[in-house]
N, C-alpha and C positions, 0 to 999 in steps of 0.2 A: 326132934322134928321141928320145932318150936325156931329154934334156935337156927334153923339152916334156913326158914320161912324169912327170919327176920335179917340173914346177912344177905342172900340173895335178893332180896325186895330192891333195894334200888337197883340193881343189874335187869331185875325183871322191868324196872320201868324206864330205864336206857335203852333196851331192844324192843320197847314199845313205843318208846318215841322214834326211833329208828325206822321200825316200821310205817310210821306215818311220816316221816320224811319222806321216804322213799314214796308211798302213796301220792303225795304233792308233786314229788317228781311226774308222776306217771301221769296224773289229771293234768298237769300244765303240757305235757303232747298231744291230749287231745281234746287242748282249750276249754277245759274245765275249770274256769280261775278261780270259781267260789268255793268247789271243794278242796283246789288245791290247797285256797286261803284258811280255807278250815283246818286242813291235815295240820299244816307249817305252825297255826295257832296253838292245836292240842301238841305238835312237838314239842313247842316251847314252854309253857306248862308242864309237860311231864317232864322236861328238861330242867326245867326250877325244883318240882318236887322231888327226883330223881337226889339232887345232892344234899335235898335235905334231909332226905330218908337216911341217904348215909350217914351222913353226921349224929342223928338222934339213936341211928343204931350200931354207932362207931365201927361202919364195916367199909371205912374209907380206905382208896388207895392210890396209890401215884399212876396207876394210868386212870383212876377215875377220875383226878385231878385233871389230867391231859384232856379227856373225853368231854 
C-alpha cells in the first residue's frame, strides 16, 4: 500500500495543479484576477514539487518529462 502511495504522489499532485489551472481559468471569466493569480501561483508550486516528488521516489517517466 506503501509503495503505490509513494509512486502515485507526484501524479496526485499534477492533477492537482491541473486542477488549479483550470480554476484560474475559470476566475479570469469572471474577472477574478486575484484568485486567478492565486490558482496559477499554487499551480506552479505544485508543478515544481510534482517533479520533485518524482525524482526522490524514482517513479519518473517520459510523459512526465513532457507534462
Amino acid at each position: 500500500m506503501l509503495k503505490f502511495i509513494l509512486k502515485n504522489s507526484a501524479n496526485s499532485l499534477t492533477l492537482l495543479s491541473l486542477m488549479f489551472g483550470i480554476s484560474a481559468i475559470l476566475f479570469s471569466f469572471t474577472f477574478n484576477l486575484s484568485a486567478a493569480l492565486s490558482c496559477i501561483f499554487i499551480s506552479v508550486i505544485l508543478d515544481f514539487l510534482d517533479g520533485k516528488v518524482a525524482r526522490l521516489t524514482n517513479s519518473q517517466s517520459n510523459l512526465g518529462l513532457e507534462l
